[in-house]
N, C-alpha and C positions, 0 to 999 in steps of 0.2 A: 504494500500500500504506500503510496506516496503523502508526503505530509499532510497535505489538505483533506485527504482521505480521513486519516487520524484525527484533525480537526473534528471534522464531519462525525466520526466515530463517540468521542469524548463528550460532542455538544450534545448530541442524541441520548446521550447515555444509554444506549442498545446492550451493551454485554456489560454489566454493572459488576459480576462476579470476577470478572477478566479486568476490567481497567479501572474499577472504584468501589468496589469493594473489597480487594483482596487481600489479604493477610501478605504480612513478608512475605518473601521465599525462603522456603525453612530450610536450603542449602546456605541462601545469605546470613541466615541468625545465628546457625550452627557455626558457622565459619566465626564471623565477627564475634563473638560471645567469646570464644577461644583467644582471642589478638586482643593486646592491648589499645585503646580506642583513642584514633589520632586525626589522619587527613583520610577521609573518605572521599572518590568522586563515583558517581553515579549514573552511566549513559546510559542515552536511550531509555531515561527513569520512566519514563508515562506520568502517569498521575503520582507517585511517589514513595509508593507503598515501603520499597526499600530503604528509600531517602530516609524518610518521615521515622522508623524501626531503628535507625544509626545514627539520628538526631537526640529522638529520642533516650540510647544508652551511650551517649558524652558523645560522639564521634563530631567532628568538624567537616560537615558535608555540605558536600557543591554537587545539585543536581545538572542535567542537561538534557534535552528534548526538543527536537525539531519542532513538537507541536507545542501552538502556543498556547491552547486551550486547555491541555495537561497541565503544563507550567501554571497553568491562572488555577486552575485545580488544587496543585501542591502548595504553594504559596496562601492560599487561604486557607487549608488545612493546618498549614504549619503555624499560620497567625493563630487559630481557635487553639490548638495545643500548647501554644508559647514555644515553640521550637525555631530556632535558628538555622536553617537552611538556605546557601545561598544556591538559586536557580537562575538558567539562564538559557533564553528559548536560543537553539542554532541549531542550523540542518550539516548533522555530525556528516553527511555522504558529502559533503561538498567542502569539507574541512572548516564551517564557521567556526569553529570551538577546537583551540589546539591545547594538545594536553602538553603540560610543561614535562619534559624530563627528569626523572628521578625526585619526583614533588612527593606523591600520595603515598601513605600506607597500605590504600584498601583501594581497587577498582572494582567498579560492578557492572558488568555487562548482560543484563538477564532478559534474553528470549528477543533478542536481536542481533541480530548476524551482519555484520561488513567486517571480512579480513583482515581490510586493512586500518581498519579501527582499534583490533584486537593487538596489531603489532603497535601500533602508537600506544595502546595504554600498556602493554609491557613494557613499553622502554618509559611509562610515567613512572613507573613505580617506584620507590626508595629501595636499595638494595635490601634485602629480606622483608619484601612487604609483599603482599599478598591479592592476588587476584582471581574474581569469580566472575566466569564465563557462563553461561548458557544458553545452546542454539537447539532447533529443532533439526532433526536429523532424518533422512529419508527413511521408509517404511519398504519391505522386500518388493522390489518390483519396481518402485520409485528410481527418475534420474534426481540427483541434483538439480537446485533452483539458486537464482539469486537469494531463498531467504531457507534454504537447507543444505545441510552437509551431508557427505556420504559417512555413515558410520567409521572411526577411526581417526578420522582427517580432524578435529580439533585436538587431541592429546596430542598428535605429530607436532603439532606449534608448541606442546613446551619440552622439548628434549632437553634438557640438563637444569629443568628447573624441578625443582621436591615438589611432588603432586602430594597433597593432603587429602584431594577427593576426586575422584574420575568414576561416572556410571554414563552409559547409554543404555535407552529405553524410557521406560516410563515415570516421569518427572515425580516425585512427593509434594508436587504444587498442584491441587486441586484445581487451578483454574485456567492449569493448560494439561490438555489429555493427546498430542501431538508427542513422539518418542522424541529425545532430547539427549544431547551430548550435555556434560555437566563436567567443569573441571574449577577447582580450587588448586593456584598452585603456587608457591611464592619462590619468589626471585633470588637469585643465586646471591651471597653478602657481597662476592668478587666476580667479577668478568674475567 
């Protein structure tokens, strides 16, 4: 779906359990709960679920969202709970929003896929900080798309980084039921 798409989607409130109601992702809580709580970024957040979760227990989180009506979403939730989230609407495919290098403790990529998104926020990362990916993944029969991976092809992108978590198949996030590559995995202290 293209941004305006995702507008369209957000305003309508059509799938409320998928984009405004949904609990964490309980690979993000698992993960973050374990790590010490620092610089959090958050792409491709939506409405903020994970944001809003790492705000919430101390973390210093900068959300990001092409769409702007998510953004207007997370921002007013964050006012009604008092949390400090700093958001910022940009369309991540076109490079508005550049992550700095070696900035973040934590990156969060959940249930959006661009490659080359994925290699910019590995090189965000602080040396032993930690990163949480998840894309959906083709189903048997399935080719690849621009928004699925073939089974295996996202753990290939961290060869010589400590995996914490890696599963394909079916996500523990009730509000997506599409099979899912899922990796946690933090960055080498040395290059």
């Amino acid at each position: 779906m293209d941004i305006q798409s995702w507008d369209e989607r957000y305003k309508s409130a059509s799938r409320p359990q998928e984009d405004l109601e949904a609990r964490p992702t309980p690979l993000v809580v698992r993960i973050a709960k374990a790590l010490p709580a620092g610089n959090a970024l958050d792409l491709a957040c939506g409405a903020g679920r994970n944001a809003l979760w790492l705000a919430g227990h101390g973390w210093r989180v900068t959300a990001v969202d092409g769409s702007a009506t998510a953004i207007e979403i997370l921002r007013t939730r964050a006012r009604e709970r008092e949390l400090d989230v700093i958001s910022r609407v940009a369309d991540l495919e076109t490079g508005e929003y550049k992550i700095e290098p070696g900035s973040w403790d934590l990156i969060v990529v959940a249930y959006y896929l661009q490659l080359n998104l994925i290699e910019s926020a590995k090189a965000g990362l602080k040396p032993g900080g930690v990163i949480v990916v998840i894309v959906h993944i083709t189903a048997p029969g399935e080719e690849p798309t621009k928004h699925r991976l073939r089974p295996g092809e996202l753990i290939r992108s961290f060869e010589g980084w400590e995996i914490l978590h890696s599963l394909e198949g079916q996500p523990e996030d009730s509000a997506h039921r599409r099979p899912v590559a899922e990796i946690a995995a933090r960055r080498p202290k040395t290059s």
